[in-house]
C-alpha positions, 0 to 999 in steps of 0.5 A: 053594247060595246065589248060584247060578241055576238052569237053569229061571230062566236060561232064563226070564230068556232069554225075557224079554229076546229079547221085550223086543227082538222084541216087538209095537210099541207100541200106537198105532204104526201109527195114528200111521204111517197118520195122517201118510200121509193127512196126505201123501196129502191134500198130495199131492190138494191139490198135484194139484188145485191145478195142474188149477185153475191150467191151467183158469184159464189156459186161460180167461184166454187164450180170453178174451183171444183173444175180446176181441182179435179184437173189438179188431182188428175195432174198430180195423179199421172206425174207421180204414177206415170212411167212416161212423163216428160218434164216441160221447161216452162218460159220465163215468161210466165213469172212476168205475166204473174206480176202483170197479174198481181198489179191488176189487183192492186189497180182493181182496189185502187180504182175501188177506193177512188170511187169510195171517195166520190172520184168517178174520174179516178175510178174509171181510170184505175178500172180500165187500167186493170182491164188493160192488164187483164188484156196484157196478161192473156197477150202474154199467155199467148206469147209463152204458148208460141215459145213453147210451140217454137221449141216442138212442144205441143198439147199432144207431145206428152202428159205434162204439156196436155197439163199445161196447155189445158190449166194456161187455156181454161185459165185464160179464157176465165180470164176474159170472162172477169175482162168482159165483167170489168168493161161492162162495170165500166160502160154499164149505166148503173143510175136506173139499175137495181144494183149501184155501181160500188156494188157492182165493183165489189162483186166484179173484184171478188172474181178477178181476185179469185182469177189472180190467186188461182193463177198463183196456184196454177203456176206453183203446180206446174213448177212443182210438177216439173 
């Protein structure tokens, strides 16, 4: 009769609608599923790293501070006890090498900002900028030894130049140590690593700032000391 269903075209009708509800997701559900949990799962790496990173350079900064401490204690020891000490007129070198080395830092935080702002050109060129300074810097040490050699005073001439020579030298080559880190935030490709770049740059600052101010120490020490 005309407006009437059959039982077979209700059963079908049936089936079409309980597997419209119940049937596969959509194609490409689970990718877009597995892709946001690698995404969380790289997050997850990076955080990991990032904190590893941070105790390693805390725990080196600190032996590092003990290190030059216990040379401080052992100079301020033997300038006020000894008998025998000869004051060593330190080069006027030393105050521009300073200033080179207070505008490594102010370049290094330059160079960070540019990369907050998603200016890798910028970043790179204020980062390597520091890495010259650095460079600069030890090319001046090396300069104010040869003055020094120059006038007869050698690390073995007295206390107070084996003091000298020894807090210039191990400063110098910690020096070079936070240069290969600064070359290596530079030239590493940080895409596939389990820790970004930014990150890397924070770690590497927190030790070349370190340097600046334990330079700044050093050379207060030493004027002091005379």
């Amino acid at each position: 009769m005309p407006g009437t269903t059959s039982a077979p075209e209700i059963e079908l009708i049936i089936e079409d609608i309980g597997g419209g509800g119940g049937g596969k997701p959509p194609a490409g559900g689970d990718d877009g599923d597995d892709g946001g949990g690698d995404n969380d799962n790289r997050r997850r790496k990076q955080s990991s790293s990032s904190k590893r990173y941070s105790t390693a350079i805390t725990i080196a900064l600190v032996s590092i501070l003990m290190f030059f401490m216990a040379l401080a204690s052992a100079f301020l020891v033997l300038r006020h006890g000894s008998d025998v000490w000869v004051t060593v007129h330190l080069p006027r070198l030393l105050w521009s090498n300073t200033l080179v080395l207070l505008a490594s830092s102010f370049t290094l935080e330059a160079a960070r900002r540019r990369l907050s702002l998603a200016d890798p050109s910028g970043f790179r060129k204020f980062w390597l900028f520091t890495t010259g300074l650095g460079l600069l810097f030890v090319a001046g040490q090396l300069i104010a030894w040869r003055q020094l050699v120059a006038q007869g005073v050698y690390i073995a001439s007295n206390q107070a130049s084996s003091f000298f020579y020894i807090f210039t030298g191990a400063h110098a080559v910690h020096l070079l140590g936070g240069v290969g880190a600064l070359l290596y935030v530079s030239f590493r490709k940080f895409e596939k690593t389990s820790v970004s770049l930014s990150v890397a740059a924070e770690i590497a600052s927190y030790y070349w700032h370190f340097m600046d101010g334990l330079w700044v120490f050093l050379l207060v020490l030493l004027y002091l000391g005379k």
